[in-house]
C-alpha positions as CSV (number, residue, x, y, z in Angstrom):
1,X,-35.1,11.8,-16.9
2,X,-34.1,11.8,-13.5
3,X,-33.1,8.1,-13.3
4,X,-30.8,8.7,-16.8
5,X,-29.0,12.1,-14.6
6,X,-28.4,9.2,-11.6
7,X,-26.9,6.5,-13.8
8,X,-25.1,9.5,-15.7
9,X,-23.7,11.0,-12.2
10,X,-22.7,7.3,-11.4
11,X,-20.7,6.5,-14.6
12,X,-18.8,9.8,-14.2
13,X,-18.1,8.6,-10.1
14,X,-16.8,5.4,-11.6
15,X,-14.8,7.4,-14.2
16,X,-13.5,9.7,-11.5
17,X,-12.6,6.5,-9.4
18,X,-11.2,4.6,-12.0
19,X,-9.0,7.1,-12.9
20,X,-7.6,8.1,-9.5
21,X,-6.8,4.3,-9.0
22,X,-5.0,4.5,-12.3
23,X,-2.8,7.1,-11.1
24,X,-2.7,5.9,-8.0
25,X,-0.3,3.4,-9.2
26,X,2.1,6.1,-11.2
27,X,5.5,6.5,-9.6
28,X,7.1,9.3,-10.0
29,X,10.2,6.8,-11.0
30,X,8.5,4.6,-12.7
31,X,10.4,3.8,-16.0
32,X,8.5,1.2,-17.7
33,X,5.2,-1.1,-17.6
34,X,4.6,-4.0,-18.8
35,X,1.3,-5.8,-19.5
36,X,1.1,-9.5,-18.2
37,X,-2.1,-9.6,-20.5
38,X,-5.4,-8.5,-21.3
39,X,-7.1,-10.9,-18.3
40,X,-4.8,-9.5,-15.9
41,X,-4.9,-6.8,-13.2
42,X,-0.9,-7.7,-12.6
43,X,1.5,-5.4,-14.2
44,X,5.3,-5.6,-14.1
45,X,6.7,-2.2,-13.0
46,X,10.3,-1.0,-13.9
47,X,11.9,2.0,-11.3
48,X,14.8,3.5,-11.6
49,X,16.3,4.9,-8.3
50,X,19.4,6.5,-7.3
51,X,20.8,6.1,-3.9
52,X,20.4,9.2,-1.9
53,X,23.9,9.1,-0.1
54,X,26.1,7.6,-3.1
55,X,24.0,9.5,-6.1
56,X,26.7,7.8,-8.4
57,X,24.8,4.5,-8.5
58,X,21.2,4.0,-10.2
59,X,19.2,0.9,-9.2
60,X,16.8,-0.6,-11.3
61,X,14.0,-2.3,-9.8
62,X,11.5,-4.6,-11.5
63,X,8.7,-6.1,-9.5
64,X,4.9,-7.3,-9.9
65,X,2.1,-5.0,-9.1
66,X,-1.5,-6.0,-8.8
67,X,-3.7,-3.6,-9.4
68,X,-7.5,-4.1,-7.7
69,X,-5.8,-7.5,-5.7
70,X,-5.1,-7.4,-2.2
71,X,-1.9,-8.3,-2.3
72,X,1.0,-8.5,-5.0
73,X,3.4,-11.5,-5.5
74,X,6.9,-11.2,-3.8
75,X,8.9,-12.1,-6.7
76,X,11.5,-9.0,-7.9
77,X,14.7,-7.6,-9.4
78,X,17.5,-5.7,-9.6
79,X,19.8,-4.3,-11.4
80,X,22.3,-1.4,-10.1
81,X,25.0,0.6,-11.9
82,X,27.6,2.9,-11.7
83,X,26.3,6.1,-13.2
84,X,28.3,8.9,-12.0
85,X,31.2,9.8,-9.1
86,X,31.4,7.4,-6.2
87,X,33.8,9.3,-3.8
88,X,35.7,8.5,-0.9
89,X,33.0,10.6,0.9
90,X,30.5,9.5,-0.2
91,X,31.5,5.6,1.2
92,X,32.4,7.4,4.5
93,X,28.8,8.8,5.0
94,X,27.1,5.4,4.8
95,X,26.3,2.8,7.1
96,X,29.1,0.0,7.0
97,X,27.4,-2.6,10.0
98,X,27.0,-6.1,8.4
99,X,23.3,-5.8,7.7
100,X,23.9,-1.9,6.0
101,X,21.2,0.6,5.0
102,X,17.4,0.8,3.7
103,X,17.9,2.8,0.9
104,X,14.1,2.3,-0.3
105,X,10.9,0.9,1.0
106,X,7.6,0.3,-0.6
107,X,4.2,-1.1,0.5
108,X,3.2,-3.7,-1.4
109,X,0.1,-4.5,0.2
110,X,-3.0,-3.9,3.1
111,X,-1.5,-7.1,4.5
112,X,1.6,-5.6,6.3
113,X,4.3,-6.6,3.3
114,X,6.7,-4.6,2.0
115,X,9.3,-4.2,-0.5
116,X,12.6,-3.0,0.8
117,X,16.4,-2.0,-0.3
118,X,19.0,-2.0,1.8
119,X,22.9,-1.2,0.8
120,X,26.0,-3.3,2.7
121,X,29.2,-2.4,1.9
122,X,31.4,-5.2,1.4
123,X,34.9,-4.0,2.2
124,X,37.0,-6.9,0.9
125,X,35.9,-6.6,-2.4
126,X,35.2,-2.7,-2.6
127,X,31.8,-3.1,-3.6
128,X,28.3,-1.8,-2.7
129,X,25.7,-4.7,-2.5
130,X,22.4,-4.0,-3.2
131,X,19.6,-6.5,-1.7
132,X,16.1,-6.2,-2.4
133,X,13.2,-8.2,-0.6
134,X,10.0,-8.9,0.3
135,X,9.0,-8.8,4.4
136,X,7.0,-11.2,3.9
137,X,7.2,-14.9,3.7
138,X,5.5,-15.8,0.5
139,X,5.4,-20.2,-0.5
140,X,7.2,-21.3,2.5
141,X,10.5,-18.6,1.7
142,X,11.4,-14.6,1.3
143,X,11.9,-13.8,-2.0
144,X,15.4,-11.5,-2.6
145,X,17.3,-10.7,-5.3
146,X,20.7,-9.4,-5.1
147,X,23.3,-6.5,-7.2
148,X,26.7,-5.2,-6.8
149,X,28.4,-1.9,-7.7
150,X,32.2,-2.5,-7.8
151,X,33.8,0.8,-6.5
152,X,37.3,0.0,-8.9
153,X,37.7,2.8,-11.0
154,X,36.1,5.3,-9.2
155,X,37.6,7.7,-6.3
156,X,36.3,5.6,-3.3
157,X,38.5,2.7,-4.8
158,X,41.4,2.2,-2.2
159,X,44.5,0.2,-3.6
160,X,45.1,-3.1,-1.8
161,X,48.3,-2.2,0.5
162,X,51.8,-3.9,0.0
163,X,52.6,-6.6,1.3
């Protein structure tokens, strides 16, 4: 009887285990999963996140987790939109140097690599670039992927001046 109460206490460990690593992995931003398959601890994860100095733009990241691995691949995307005011103050609060802002950071593994988002303003065009990447080289490059928010049509737009 003893030895059934020990492999019973153990299941429920690895129940209590399984299920903290489970939620481990739930963001609180997290808008979609998707399944690479049924032999597969790799998951593709769907965020949505909205800047927290121009709240008017959502981003939508997608990128690979790996659940159990030690590390997850590099590869991502993005998407960002306009999705409510963009003001005039809200352009003059941010970080206009040529290499911009981290908006959002996320470990993506015990081996120092990272997922990052950093927004440049690009004042030709009157647009907010929005560049996500890995810190870490993975096959011989960095992996990046790249979105833009035009500011025309919002109040931060400024009208080219005469000529």
């Amino acid at each position: 009887m003893t030895r059934l109460r020990r492999l019973s206490s153990r299941a429920a460990l690895l129940g209590v285990i399984a299920s903290g690593l489970l939620l481990a992995g739930c963001d609180d931003n997290e808008v979609g999963d998707v399944s690479l398959g049924l032999f597969t601890t790799k998951d593709i994860k769907i965020e949505s996140l909205i800047d927290p100095k121009v709240p008017g733009v959502t981003c939508h990241l997608s990128n690979i987790e790996a659940d159990l691995d030690f590390s997850d691949p590099s590869d991502m995307s993005i998407a960002c939109r306009q999705t409510g005011p963009i003001t005039a103050e809200m352009i003059a609060d941010i970080d206009t140097s040529k290499s911009g802002e981290e908006v959002y950071r996320k470990s993506k593994s015990v081996l120092l690599k990272s997922l990052k988002i950093r927004r440049i303003l690009d004042r030709d065009s009157q647009s907010l670039l929005y560049i996500a990447y890995s810190t870490k080289e993975t096959s011989g490059s960095f992996k990046h992927a790249l979105s833009s928010v035009p500011l025309w049509g919002s109040d931060a737009w400024q009208a080219p001046a005469a000529q």
